[in-house]
N, C-alpha and C positions, 0 to 999 in steps of 0.2 A: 485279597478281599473281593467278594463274589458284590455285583451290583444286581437289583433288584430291578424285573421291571417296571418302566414306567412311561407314562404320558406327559410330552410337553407342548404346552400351543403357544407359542409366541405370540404377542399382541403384534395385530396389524398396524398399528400409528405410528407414524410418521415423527422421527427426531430428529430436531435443528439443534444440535447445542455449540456454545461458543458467546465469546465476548461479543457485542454486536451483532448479534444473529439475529436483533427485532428490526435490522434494515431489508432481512429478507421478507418479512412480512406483506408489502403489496405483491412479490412475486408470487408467494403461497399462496396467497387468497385466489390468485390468478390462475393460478395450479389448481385449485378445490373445480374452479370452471362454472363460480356463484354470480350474481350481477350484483349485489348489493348486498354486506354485511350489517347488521345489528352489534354491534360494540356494548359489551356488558362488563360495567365496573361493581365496588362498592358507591356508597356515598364518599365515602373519604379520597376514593381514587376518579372522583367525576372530571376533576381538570385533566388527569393522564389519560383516560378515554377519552375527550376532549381532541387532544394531542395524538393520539393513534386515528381517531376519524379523520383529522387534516390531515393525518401521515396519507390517509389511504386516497382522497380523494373524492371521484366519483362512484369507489365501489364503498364507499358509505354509508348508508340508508339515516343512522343518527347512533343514540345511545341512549341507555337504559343502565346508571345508578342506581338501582335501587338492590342489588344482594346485600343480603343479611345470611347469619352462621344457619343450619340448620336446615337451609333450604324451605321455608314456608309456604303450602301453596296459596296464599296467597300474592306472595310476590311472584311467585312461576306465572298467576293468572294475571296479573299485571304487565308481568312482561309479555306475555304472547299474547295479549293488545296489543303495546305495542311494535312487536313482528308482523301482525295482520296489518295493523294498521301502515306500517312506513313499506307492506310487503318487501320487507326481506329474506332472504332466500341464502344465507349463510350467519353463523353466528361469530366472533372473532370475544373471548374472554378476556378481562386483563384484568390477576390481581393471586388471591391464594383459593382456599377450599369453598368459601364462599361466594364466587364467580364463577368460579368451575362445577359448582353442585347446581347452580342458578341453569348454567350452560347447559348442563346434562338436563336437567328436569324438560329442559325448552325441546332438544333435541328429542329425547324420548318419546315425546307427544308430535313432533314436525316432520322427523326424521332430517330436520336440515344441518347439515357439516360444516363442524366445528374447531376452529382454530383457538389453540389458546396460551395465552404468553404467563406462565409461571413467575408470581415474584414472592413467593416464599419457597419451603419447603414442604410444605403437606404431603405434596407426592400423589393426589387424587386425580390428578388428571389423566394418570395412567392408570387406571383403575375403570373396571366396568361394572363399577358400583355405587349407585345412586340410593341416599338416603334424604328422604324428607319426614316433615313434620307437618302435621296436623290436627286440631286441638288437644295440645299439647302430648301429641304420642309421635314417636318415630319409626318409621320406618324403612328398612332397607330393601333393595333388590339387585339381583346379578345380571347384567344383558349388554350384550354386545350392542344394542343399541345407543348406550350410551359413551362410550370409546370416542376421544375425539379424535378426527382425521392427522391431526398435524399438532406439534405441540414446537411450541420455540423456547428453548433454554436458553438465555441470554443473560450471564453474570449479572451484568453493568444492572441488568433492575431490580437487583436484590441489594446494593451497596448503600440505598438508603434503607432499606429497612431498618427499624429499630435493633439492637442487640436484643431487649426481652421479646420481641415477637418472634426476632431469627432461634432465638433458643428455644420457647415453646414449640414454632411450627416444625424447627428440628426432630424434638424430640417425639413428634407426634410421627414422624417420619420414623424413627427406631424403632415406635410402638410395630407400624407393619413389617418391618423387618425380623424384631424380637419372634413373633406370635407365627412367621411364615418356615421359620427355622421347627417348629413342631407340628404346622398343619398337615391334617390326616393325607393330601395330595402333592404333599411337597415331593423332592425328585431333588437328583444331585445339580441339577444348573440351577434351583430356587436357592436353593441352602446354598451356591456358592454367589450366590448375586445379593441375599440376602447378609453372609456374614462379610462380605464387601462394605455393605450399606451399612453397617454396624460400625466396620471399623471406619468410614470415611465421614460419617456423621458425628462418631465419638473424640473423634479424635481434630475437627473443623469446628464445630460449636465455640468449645472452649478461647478457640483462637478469635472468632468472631467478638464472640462478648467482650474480647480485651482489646481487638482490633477492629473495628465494626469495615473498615476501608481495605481492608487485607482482601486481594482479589485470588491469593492463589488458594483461602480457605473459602470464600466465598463457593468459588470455584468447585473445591472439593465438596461441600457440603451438598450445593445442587445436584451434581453426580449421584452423592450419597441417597438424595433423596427422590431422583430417577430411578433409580437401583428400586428401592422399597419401595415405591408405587408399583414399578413392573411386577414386582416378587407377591407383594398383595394381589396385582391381578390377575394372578396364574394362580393361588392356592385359595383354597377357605381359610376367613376369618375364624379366631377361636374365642374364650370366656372375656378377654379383654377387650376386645369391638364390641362385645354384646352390651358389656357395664356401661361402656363411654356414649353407646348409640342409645340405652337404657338411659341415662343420668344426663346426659346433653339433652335428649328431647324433652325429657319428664320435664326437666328442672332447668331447662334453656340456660346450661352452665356454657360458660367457653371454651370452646370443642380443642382448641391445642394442647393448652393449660390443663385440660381435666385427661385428657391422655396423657398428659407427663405425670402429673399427679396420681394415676391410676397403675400407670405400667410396673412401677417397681413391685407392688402388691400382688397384682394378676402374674407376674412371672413367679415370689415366691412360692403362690397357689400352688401352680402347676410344676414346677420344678421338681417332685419328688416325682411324679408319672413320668419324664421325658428328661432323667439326668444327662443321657450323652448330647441331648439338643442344648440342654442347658450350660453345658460345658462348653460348646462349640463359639454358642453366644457370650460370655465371660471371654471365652480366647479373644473372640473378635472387638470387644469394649476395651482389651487391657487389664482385666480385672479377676478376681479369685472364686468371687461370687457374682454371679448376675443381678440377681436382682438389690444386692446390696449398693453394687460398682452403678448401678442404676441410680438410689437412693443420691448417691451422692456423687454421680453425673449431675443431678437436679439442684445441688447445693453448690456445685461449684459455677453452672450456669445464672443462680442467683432462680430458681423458680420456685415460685410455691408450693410446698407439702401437700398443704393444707385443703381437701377438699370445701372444708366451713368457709376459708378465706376468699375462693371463688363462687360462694353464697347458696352451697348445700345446705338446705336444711336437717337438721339432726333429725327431724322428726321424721323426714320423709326415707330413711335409711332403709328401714323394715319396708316400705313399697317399693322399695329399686330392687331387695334384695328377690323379693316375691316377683318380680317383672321380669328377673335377669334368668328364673328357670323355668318361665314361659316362652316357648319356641324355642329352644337353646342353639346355638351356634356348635359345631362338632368343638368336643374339647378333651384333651386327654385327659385328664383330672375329673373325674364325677363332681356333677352341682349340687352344691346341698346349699340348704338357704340359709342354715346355721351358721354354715363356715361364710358363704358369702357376705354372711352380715357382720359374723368378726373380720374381715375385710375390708369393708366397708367403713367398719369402724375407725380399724387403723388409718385409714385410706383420710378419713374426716379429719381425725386428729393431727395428721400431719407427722403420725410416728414412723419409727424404721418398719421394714417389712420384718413378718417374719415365716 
């Protein structure tokens, strides 16, 4: 078998993983060589940043609750008040894509280095791709400016996560992996990092949702979803980040959810352009057909089909469809608005792919 050449750039960031690795955390920040971190939660995670700024001490400056999905600049402008204000001069993240996107947005504009403790799955933090939203549009861009320095993978703070959040931000996690096994820059170390992620995600999920305390799937699924942040940030996104970055800004739907919801669709899209990719991905799920073994990956996780159920409007179909082949994302399958909207369709209703 003759190998083709190609290009690979390894992301420069920095990985702590392991049970307990958020005790290394005042070392790192110490290691970044910052005086004072900014601590950025959700709302809902304000006591755990709380408890990470007493972890840290004097290299504390305070914290900043306020991410939301999507990234809004208006909360980005909130927050860098208060950075100027408590001047600090490092950022330290704690929480999933929504503190990580907050994180990145701050840094882009600061250039200040960023520490960030993953407790879901999403996988963005390895990723040097920041999208925001403003009135009510999204969008994306590529830059190594936004790469955080240092990323700590620590089990133990995914064990409370819910079961439906750990299966959603899973499988938002397979979405980057599915989509990097056909992008136009993939290379033999994406495809094998990416059908890794495939199988360590497909095959931990299942065990979470029935074991929510089980550390060796826990385990495995953070890996999994290490894997697919790195593999998304070495290749281009294709038609199905376009729809989710499309239908999540438009329609401030929930960014994990509407990726699980979307993936099994966007793969059947594309699967007749890119059969051997699509085989590769089927090998690595367990399954005969991708995007079906997808379908009901999502059933047996307990996640909803249903694009309506997470509060897509019908009506708005036909402008997502019209949205999604404006500036198109590279995609092996041609965009037509037609097929997009029978997609869509199915995608709404909650039906199988096909």
């Amino acid at each position: 078998m003759t190998t083709l050449p190609f290009t690979f750039e390894p992301l420069p960031t920095r990985v702590i993983f392991g049970p307990g690795s958020r005790d290394q955390l005042t070392a790192e920040v110490q290691r970044l060589g910052v005086r004072q971190v900014l601590v950025l939660s959700t709302p809902g995670q304000a006591g755990r940043a709380g408890e990470l700024a007493a972890q840290l001490g004097d290299l504390a400056a305070g914290t900043f609750s306020g991410a939301v999905m999507h990234t809004p600049l208006r909360v980005t402008e909130q927050a860098l008040d208060q950075v100027r204000h408590l001047r600090a001069d490092g950022l330290v993240a704690f929480g999933g894509g929504s503190t990580t996107g907050l994180s990145k947005a701050i840094a882009l504009r600061t250039d200040l280095p960023q520490l960030i403790l993953p407790t879901t799955y999403a996988g963005s933090e390895m990723t040097p791709i920041l999208g925001e939203t403003q009135g009510g549009r999204k969008t994306t861009r590529r830059t190594q400016a936004v790469l955080p320095e240092t990323v700590i993978y620590d089990v133990e703070l995914t064990l409370t996560l819910p079961p439906a959040v750990s299966a959603s931000s899973g499988v938002n996690a397979v979405a980057h992996a599915a989509e990097a096994l056909y992008a136009r820059n993939g290379n033999p170390v994406t495809t094998l990092m990416a059908e890794e992620a495939l199988r360590a995600l497909s095959q931990a999920l299942p065990v979470i949702v029935r074991e929510p305390q089980n550390p060796e799937a826990r385990s495995q699924a953070m890996l999994g979803a290490w894997l697919a942040g790195s593999v998304l940030g070495s290749v281009d996104m294709a038609l199905h980040h376009k729809l989710a970055h499309v239908l999540g800004g438009t329609f401030n739907l929930p960014h994990a959810e509407l990726h699980a919801a979307l993936l099994p669709h966007t793969i059947a899209y594309n699967a007749p352009a890119v059969p051997a990719a699509v085989q590769r991905m089927a090998r690595a799920l367990g399954t005969r057909d991708a995007a079906q073994g997808l379908y009901e990956l999502n059933r047996t996780l307990g996640i909803e089909p249903a694009l309506q159920a997470l509060g897509m409007p019908e009506s708005g179909l036909s402008q997502a469809a019209a949205l999604a082949v404006q500036a198109p994302y590279p995609n092996p399958a041609p965009l037509e608005e037609r097929a997009l909207l029978a997609l869509l369709r199915r995608a709404w209703a909650g039906d199988p792919p096909q």
